[in-house]
mmCIF file of the N, C-alpha and C atoms, coordinates in Angstrom:
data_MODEL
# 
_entry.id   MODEL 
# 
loop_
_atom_site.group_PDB 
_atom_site.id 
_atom_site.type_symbol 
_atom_site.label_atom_id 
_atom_site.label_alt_id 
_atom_site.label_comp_id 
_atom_site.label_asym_id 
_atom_site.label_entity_id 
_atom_site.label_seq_id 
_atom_site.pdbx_PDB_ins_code 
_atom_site.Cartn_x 
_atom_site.Cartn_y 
_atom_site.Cartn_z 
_atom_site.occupancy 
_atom_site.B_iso_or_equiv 
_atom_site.pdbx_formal_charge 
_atom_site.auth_seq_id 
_atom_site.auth_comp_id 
_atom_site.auth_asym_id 
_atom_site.auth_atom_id 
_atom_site.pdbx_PDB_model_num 
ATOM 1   N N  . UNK A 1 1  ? 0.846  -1.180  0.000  1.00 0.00 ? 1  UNK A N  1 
ATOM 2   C CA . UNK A 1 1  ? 0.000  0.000   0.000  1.00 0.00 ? 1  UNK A CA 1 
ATOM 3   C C  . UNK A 1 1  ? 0.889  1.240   0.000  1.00 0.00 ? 1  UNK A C  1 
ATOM 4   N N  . UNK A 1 2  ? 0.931  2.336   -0.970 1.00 0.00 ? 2  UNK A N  1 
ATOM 5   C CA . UNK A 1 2  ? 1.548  3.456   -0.836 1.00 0.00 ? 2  UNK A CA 1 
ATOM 6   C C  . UNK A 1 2  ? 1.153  4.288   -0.221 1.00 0.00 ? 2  UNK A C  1 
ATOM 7   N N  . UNK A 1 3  ? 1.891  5.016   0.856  1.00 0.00 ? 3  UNK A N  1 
ATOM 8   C CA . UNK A 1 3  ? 1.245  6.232   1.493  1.00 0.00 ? 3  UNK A CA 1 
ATOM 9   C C  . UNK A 1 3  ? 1.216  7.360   0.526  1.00 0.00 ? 3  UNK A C  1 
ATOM 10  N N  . UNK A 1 4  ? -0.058 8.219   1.078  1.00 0.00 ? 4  UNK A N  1 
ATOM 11  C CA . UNK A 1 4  ? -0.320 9.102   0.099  1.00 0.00 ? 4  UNK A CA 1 
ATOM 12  C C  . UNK A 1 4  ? 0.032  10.804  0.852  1.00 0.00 ? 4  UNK A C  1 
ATOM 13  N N  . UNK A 1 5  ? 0.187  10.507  1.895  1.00 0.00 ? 5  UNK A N  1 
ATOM 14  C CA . UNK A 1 5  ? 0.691  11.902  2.803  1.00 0.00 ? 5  UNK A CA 1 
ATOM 15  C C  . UNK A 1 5  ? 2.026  11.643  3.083  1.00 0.00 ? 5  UNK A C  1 
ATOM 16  N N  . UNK A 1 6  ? 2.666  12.648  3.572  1.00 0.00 ? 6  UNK A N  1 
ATOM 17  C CA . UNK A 1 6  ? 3.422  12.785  4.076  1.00 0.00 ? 6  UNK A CA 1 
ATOM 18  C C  . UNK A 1 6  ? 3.595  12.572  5.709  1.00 0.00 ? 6  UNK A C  1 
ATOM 19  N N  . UNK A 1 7  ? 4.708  11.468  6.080  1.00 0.00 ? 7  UNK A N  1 
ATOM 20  C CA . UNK A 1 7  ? 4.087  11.132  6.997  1.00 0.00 ? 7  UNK A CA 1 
ATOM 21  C C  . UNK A 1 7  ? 4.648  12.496  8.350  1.00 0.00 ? 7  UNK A C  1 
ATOM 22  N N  . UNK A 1 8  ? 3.985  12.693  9.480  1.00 0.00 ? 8  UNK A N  1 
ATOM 23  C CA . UNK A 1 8  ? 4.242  13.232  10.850 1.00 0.00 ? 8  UNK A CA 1 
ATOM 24  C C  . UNK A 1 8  ? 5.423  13.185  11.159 1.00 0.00 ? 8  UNK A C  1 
ATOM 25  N N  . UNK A 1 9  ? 5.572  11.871  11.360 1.00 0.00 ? 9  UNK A N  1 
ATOM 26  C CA . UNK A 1 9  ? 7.052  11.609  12.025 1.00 0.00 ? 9  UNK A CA 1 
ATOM 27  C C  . UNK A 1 9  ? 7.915  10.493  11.530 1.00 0.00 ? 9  UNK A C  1 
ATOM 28  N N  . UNK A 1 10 ? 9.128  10.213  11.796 1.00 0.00 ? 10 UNK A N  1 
ATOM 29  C CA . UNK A 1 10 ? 9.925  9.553   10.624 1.00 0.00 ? 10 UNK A CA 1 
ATOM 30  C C  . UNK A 1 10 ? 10.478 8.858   12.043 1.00 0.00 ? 10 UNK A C  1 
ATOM 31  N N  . UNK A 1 11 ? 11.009 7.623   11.797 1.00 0.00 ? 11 UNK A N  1 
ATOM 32  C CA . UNK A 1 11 ? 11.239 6.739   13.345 1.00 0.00 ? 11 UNK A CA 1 
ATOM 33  C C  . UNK A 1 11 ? 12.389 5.727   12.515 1.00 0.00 ? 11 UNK A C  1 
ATOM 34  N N  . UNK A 1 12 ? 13.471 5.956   13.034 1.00 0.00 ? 12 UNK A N  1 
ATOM 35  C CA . UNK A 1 12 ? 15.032 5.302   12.632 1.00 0.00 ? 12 UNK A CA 1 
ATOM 36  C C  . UNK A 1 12 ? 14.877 4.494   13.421 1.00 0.00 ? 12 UNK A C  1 
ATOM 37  N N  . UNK A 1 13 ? 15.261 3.420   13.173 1.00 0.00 ? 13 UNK A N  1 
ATOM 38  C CA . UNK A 1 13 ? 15.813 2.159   14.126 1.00 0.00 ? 13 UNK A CA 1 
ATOM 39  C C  . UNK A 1 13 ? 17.140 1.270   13.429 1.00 0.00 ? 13 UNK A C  1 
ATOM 40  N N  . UNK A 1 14 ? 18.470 1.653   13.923 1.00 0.00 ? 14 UNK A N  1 
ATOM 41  C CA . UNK A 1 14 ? 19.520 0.963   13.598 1.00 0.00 ? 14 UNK A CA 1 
ATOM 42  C C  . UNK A 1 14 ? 19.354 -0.371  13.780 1.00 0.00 ? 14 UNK A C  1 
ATOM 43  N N  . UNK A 1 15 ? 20.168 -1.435  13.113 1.00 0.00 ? 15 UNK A N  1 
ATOM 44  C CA . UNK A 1 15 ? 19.847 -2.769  13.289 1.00 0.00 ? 15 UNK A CA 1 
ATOM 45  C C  . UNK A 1 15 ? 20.840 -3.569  12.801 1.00 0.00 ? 15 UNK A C  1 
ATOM 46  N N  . UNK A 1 16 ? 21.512 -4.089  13.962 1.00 0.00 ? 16 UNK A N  1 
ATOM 47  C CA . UNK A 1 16 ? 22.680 -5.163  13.087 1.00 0.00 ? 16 UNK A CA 1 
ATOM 48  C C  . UNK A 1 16 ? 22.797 -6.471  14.619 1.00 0.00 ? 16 UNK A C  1 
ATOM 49  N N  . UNK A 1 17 ? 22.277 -7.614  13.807 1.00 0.00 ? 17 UNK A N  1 
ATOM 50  C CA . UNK A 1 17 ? 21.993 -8.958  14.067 1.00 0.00 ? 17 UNK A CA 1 
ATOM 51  C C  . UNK A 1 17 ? 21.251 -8.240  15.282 1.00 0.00 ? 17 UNK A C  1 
ATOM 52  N N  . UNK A 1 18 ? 19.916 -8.211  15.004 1.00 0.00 ? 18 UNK A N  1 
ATOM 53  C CA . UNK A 1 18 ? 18.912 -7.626  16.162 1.00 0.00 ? 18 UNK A CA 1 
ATOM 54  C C  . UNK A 1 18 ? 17.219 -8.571  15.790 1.00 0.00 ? 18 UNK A C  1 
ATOM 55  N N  . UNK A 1 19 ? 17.424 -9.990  15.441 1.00 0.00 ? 19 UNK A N  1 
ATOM 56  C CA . UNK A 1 19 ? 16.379 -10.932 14.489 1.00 0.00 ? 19 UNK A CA 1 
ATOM 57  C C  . UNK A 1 19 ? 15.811 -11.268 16.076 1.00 0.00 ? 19 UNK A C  1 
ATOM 58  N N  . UNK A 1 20 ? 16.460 -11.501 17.332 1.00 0.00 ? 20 UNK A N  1 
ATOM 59  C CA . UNK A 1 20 ? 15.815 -11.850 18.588 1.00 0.00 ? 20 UNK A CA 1 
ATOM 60  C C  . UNK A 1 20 ? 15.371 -10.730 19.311 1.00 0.00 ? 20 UNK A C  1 
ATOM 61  N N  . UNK A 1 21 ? 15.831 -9.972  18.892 1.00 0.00 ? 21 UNK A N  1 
ATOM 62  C CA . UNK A 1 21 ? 14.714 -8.966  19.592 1.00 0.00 ? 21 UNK A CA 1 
ATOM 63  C C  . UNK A 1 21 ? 13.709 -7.686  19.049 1.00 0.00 ? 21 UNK A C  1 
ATOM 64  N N  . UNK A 1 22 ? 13.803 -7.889  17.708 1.00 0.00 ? 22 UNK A N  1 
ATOM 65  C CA . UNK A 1 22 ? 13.381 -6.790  16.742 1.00 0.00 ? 22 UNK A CA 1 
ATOM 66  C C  . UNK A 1 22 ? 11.881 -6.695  16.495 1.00 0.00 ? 22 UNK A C  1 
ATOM 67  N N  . UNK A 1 23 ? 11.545 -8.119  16.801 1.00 0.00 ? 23 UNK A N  1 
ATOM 68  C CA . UNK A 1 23 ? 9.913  -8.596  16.275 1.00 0.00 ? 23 UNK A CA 1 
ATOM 69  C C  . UNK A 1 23 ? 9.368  -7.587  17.394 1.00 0.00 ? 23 UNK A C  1 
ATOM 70  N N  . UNK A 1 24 ? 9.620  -7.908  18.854 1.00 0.00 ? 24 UNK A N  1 
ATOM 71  C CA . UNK A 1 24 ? 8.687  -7.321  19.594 1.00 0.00 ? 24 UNK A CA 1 
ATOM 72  C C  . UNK A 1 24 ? 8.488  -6.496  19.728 1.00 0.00 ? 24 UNK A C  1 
ATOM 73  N N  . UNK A 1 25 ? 9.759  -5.610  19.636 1.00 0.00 ? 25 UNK A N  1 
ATOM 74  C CA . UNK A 1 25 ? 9.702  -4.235  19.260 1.00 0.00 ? 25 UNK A CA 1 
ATOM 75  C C  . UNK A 1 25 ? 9.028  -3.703  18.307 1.00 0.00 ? 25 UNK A C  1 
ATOM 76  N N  . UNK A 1 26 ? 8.899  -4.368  16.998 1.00 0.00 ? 26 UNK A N  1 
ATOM 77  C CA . UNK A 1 26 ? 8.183  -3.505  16.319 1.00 0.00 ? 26 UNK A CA 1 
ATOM 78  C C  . UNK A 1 26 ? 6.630  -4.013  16.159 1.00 0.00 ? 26 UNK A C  1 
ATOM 79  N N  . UNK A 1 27 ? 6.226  -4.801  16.943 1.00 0.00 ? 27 UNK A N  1 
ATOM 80  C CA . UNK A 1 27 ? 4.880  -5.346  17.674 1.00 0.00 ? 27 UNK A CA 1 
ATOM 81  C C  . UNK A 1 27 ? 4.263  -3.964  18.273 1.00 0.00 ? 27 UNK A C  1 
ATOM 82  N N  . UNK A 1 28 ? 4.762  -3.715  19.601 1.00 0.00 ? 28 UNK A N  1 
ATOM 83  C CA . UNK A 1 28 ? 4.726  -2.624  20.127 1.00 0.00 ? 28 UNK A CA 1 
ATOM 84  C C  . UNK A 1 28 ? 4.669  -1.481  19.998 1.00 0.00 ? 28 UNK A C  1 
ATOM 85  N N  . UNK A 1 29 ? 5.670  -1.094  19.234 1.00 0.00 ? 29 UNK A N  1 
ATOM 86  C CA . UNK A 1 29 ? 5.730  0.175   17.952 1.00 0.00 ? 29 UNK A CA 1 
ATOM 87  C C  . UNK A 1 29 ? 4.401  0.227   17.234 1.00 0.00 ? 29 UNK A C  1 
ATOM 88  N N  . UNK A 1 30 ? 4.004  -0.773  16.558 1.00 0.00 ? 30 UNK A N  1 
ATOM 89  C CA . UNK A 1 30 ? 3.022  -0.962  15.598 1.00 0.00 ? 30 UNK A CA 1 
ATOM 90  C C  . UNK A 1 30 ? 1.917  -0.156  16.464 1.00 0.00 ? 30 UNK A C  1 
ATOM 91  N N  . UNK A 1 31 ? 1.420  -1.365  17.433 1.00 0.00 ? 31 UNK A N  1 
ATOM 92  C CA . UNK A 1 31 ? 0.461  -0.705  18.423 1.00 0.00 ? 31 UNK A CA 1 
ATOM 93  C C  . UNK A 1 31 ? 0.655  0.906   18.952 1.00 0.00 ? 31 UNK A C  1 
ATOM 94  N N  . UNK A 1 32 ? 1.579  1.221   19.337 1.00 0.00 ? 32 UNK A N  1 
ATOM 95  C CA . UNK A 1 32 ? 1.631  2.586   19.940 1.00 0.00 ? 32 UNK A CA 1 
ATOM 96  C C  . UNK A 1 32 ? 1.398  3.299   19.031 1.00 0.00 ? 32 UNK A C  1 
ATOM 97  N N  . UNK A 1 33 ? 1.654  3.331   17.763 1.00 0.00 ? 33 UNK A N  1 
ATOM 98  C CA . UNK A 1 33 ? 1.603  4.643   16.534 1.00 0.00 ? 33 UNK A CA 1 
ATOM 99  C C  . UNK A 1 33 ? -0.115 4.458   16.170 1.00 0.00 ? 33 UNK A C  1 
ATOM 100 N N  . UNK A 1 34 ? -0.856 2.967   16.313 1.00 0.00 ? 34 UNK A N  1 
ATOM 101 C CA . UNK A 1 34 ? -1.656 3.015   16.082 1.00 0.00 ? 34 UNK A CA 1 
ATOM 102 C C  . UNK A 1 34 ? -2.801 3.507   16.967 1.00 0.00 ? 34 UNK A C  1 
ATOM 103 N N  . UNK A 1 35 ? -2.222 3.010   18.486 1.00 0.00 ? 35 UNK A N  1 
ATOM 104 C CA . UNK A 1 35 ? -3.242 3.823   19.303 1.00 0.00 ? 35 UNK A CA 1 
ATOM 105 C C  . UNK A 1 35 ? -3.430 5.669   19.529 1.00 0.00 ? 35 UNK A C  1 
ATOM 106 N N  . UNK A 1 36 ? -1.989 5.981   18.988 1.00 0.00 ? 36 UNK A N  1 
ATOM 107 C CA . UNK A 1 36 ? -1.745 7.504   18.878 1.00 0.00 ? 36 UNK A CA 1 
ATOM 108 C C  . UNK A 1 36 ? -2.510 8.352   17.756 1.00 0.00 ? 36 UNK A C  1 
ATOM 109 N N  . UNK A 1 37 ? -2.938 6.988   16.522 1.00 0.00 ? 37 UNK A N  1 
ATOM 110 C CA . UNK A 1 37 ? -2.993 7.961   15.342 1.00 0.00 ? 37 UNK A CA 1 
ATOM 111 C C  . UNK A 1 37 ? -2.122 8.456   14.836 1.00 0.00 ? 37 UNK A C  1 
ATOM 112 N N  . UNK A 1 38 ? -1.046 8.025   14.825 1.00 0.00 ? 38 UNK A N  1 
ATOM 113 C CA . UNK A 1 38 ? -0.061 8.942   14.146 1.00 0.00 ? 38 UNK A CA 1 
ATOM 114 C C  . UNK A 1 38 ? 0.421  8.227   13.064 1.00 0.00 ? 38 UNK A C  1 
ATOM 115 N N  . UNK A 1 39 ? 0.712  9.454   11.898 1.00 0.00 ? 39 UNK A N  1 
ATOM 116 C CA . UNK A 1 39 ? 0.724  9.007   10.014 1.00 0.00 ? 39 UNK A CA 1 
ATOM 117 C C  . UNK A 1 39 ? 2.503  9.187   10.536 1.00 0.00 ? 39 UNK A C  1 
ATOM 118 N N  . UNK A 1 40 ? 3.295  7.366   10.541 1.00 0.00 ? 40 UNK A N  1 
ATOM 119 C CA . UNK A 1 40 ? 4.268  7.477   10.608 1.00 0.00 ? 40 UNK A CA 1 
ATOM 120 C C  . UNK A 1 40 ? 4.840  6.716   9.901  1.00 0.00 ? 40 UNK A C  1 
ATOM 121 N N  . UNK A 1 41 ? 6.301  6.813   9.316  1.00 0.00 ? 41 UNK A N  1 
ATOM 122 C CA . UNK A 1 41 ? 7.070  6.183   8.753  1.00 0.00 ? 41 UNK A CA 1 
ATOM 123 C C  . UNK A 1 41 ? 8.040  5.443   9.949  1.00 0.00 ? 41 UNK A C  1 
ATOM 124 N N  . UNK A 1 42 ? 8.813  4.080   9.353  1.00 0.00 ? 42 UNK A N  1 
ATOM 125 C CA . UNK A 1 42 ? 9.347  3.163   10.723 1.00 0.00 ? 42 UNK A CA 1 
ATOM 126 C C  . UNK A 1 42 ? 10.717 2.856   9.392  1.00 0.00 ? 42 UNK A C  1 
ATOM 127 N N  . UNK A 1 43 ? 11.767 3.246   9.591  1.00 0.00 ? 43 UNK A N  1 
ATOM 128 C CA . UNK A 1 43 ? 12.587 3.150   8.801  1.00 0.00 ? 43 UNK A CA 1 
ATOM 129 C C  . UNK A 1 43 ? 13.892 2.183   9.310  1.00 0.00 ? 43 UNK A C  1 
ATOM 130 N N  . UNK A 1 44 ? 14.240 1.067   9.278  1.00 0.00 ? 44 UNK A N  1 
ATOM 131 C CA . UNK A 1 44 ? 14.766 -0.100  9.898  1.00 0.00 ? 44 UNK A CA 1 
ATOM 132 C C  . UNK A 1 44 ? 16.030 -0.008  9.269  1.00 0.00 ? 44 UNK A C  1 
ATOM 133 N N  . UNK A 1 45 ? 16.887 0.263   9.635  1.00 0.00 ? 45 UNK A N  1 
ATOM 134 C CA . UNK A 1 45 ? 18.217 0.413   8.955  1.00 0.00 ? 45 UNK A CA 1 
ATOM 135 C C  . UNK A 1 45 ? 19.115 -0.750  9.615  1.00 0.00 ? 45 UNK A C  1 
ATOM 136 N N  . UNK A 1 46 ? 19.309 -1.556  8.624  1.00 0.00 ? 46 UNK A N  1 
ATOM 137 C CA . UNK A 1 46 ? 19.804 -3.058  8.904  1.00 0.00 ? 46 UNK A CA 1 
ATOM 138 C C  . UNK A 1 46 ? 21.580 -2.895  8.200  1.00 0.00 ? 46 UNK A C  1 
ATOM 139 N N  . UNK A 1 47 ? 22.422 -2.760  9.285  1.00 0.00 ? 47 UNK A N  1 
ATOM 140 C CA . UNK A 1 47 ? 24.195 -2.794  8.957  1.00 0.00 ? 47 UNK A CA 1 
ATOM 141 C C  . UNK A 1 47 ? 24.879 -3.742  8.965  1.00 0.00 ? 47 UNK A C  1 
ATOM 142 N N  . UNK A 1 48 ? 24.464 -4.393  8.020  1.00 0.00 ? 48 UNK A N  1 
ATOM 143 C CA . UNK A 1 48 ? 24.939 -5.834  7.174  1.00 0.00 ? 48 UNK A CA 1 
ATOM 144 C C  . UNK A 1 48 ? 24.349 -6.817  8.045  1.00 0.00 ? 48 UNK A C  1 
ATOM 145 N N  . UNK A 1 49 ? 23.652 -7.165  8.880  1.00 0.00 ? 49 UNK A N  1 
ATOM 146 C CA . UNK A 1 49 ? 23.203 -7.964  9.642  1.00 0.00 ? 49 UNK A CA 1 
ATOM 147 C C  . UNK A 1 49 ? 23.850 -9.469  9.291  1.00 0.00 ? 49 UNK A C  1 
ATOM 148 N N  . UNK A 1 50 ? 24.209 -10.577 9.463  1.00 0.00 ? 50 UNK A N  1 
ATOM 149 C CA . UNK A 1 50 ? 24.605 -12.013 9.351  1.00 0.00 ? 50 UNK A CA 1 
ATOM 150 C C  . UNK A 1 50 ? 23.377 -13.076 9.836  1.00 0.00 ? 50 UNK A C  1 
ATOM 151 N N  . UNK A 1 51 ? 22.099 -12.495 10.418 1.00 0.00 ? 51 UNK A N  1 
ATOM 152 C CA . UNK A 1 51 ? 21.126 -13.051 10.632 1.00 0.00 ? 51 UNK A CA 1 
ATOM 153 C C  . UNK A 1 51 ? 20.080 -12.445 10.137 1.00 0.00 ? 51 UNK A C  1 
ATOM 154 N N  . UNK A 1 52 ? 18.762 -13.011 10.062 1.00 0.00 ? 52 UNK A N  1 
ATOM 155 C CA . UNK A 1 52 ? 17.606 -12.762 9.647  1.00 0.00 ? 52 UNK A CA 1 
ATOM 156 C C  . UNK A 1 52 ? 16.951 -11.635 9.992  1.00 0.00 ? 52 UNK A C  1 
ATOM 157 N N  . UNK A 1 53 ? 17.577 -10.744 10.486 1.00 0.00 ? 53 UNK A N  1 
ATOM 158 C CA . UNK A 1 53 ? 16.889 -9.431  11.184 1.00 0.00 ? 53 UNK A CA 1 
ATOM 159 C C  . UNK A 1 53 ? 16.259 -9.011  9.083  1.00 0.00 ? 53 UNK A C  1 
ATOM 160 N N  . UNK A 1 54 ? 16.861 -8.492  8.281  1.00 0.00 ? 54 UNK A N  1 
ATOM 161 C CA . UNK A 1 54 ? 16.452 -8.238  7.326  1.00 0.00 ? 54 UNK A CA 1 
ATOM 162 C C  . UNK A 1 54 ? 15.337 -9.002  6.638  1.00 0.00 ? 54 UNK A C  1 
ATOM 163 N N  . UNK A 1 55 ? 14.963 -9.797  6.832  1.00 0.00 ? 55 UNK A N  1 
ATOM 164 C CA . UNK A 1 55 ? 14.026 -10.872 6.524  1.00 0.00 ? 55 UNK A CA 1 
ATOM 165 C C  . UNK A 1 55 ? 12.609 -10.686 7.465  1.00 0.00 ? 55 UNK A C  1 
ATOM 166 N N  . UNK A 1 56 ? 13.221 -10.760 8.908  1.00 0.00 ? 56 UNK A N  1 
ATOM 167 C CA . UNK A 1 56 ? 11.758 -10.025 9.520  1.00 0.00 ? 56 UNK A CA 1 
ATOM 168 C C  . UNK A 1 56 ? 11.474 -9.125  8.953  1.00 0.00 ? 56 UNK A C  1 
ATOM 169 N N  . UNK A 1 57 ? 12.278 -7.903  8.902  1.00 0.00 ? 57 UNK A N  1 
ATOM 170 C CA . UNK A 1 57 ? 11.802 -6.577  8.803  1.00 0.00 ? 57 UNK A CA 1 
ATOM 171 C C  . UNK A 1 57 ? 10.500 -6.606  7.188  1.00 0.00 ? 57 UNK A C  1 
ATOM 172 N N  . UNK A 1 58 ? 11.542 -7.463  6.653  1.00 0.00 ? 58 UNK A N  1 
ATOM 173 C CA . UNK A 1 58 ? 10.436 -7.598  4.939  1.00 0.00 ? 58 UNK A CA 1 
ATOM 174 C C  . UNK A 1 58 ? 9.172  -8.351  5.590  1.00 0.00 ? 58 UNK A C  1 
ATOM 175 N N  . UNK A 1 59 ? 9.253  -9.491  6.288  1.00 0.00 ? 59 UNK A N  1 
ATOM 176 C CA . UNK A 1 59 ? 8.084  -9.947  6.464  1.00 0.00 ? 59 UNK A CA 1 
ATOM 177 C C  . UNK A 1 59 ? 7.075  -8.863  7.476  1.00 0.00 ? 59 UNK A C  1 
ATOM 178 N N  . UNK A 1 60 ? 7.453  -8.368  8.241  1.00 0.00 ? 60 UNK A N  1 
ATOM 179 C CA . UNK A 1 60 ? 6.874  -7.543  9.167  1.00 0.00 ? 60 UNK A CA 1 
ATOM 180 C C  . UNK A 1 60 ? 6.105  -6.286  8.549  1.00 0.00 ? 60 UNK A C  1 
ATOM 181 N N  . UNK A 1 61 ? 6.847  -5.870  7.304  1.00 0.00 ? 61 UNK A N  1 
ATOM 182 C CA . UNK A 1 61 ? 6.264  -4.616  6.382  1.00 0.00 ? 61 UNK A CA 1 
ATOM 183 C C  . UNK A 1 61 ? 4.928  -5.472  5.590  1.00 0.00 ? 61 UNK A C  1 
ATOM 184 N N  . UNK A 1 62 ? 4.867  -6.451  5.373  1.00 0.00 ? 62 UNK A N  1 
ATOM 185 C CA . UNK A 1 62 ? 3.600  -6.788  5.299  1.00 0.00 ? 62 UNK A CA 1 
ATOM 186 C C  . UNK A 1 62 ? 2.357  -6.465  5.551  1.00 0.00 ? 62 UNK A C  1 
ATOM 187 N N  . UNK A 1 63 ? 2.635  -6.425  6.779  1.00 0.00 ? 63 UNK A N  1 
ATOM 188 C CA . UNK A 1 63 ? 1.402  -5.988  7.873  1.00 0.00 ? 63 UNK A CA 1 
ATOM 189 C C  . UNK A 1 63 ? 1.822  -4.594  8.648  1.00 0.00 ? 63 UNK A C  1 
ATOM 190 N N  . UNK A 1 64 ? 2.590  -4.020  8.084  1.00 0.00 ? 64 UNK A N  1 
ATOM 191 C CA . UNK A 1 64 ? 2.993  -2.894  9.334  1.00 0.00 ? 64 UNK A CA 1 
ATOM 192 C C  . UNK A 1 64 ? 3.195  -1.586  8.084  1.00 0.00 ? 64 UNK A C  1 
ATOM 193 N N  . UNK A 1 65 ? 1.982  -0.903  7.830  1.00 0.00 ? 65 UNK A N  1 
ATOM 194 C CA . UNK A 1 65 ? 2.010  0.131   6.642  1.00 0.00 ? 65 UNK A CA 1 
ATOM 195 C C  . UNK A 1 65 ? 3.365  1.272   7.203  1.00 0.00 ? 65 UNK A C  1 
ATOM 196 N N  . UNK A 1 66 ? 4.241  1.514   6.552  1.00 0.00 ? 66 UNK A N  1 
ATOM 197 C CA . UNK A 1 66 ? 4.978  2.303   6.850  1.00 0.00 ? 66 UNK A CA 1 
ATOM 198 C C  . UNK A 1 66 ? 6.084  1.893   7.136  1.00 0.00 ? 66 UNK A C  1 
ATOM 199 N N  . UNK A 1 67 ? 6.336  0.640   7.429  1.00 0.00 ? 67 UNK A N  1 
ATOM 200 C CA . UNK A 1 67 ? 7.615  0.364   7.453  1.00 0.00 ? 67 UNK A CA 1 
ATOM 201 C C  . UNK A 1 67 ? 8.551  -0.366  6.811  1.00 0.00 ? 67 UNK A C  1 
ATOM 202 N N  . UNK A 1 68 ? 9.439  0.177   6.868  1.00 0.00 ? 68 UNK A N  1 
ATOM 203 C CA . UNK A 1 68 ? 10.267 -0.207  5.722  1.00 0.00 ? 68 UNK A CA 1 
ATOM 204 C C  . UNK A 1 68 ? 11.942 -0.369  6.133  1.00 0.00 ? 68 UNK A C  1 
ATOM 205 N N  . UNK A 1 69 ? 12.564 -1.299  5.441  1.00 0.00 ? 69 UNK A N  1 
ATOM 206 C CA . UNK A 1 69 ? 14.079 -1.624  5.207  1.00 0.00 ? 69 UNK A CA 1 
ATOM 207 C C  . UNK A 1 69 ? 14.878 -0.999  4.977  1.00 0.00 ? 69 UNK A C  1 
# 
């Protein structure tokens, strides 16, 4: 789905081999922006990772409008 606004707020999250703890975090995240209402972007910046953290993050943008790799 493409956003069509511009979003509010822009949300960095560095990430290198972070596959055990990244899901819940952005579980949580998900929920909080959604209970806030807020039109946000979730921008996952993965630094060469050697584990699957990059792979959640694709599967997770699935379901999580706005975020991205």
């Amino acid at each position: 789905m493409q956003r069509t606004t511009t979003p509010a707020l822009s949300i960095v999250i560095p990430a290198f081999n972070e596959e055990r703890r990244l899901g819940a975090g952005l579980v949580t995240l998900k929920a909080f922006l959604r209970w806030q209402r807020l039109n946000a972007e979730v921008l996952v910046v993965d630094d060469g990772s050697t584990d699957a953290t990059a792979t959640l993050v694709r599967k997770a943008a699935k379901a999580f409008v706005g975020l991205r790799l």
